[in-house]
C-alpha positions in Angstrom: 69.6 -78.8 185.5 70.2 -75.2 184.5 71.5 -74.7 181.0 73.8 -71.6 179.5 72.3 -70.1 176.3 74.5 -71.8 174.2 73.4 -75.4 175.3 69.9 -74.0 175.3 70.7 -72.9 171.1 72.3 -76.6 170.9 69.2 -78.7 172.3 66.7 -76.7 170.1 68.8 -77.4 167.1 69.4 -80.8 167.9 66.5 -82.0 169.8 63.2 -81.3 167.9 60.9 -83.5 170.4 62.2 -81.2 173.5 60.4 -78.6 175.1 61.6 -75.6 177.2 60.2 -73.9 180.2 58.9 -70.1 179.7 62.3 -69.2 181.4 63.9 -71.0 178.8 61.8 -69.6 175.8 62.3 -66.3 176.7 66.2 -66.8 176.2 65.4 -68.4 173.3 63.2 -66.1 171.9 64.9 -62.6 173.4 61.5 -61.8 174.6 60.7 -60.6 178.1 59.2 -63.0 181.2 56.5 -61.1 181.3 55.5 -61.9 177.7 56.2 -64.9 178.1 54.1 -65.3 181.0 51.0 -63.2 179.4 51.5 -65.9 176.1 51.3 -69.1 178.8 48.4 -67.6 181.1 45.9 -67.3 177.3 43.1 -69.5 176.3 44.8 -70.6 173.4 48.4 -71.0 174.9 51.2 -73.0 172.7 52.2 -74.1 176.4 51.2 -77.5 177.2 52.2 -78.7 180.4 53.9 -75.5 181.2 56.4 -76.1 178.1 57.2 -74.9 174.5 58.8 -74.9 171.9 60.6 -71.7 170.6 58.9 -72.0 166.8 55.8 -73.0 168.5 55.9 -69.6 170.5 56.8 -67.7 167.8 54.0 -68.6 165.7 51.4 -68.1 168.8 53.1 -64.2 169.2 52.9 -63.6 165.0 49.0 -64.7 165.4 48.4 -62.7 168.7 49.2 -59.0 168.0 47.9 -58.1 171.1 50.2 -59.5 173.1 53.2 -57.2 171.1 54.7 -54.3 172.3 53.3 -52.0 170.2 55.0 -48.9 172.0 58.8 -49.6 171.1 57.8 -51.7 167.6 57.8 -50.6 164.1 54.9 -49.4 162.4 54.0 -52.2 160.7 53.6 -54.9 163.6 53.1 -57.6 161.0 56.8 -57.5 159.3 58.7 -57.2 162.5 56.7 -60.3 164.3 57.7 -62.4 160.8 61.1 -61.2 161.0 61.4 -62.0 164.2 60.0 -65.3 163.7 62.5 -66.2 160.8 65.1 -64.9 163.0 64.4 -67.4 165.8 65.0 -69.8 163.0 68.2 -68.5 162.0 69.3 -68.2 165.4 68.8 -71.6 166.4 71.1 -72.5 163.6 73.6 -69.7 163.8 74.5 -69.9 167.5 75.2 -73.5 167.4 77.1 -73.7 165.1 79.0 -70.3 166.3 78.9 -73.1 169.8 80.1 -75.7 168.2 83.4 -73.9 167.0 83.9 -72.7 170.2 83.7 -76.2 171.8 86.1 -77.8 169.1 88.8 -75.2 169.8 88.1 -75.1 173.4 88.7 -79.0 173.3 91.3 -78.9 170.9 93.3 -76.4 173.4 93.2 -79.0 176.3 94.8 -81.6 174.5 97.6 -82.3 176.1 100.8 -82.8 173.9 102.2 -86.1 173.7 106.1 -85.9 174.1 
């Protein structure tokens, strides 16, 4: 079953024991599929059985500087990747709860009035 980003945000917030394709992980993660692909092809790949979990990715990327794009990132690679690895943490919280709202009032619209 295919999954909108929000329900993706929602499952990794809710569901610690699940694990997402590299598809999935790179929506999670706003990383390329190419990345994503280079970080599940490695020796030492946080993919097992061809799934991940976002913090579990992050963590492989912060100890892999190799696998960066060291063209379009800052000069020092080492901030960014931790920033970037507290923000998939913040993100996970923030956009559920941002989806969350939005479900609550999109459900509270379709109420139907009672007469």
């Amino acid at each position: 079953m295919q999954h909108d980003e929000r329900q993706l945000f929602e499952i990794a917030r809710d569901f610690p024991w699940y694990h997402f394709t590299a598809e999935q992980i790179s929506i999670l993660c706003n990383v390329g599929e190419h990345k994503v692909r280079l970080a599940r092809n490695a020796k030492d790949t946080p993919f097992r059985l061809n799934l991940c979990r976002p913090e579990q990715f992050a963590a492989w990327m912060l100890a892999h500087p190799e696998y960066q794009d060291l063209k379009s990132a800052p000069a020092d690679i080492t901030e960014s990747a931790e920033a970037c690895a507290a923000s998939v943490k913040q993100t996970l919280r923030s956009r559920a709860a941002r989806a969350s709202k939005k479900t609550l009032k999109t459900k509270q619209k379709r109420v139907p009035a009672e007469s």
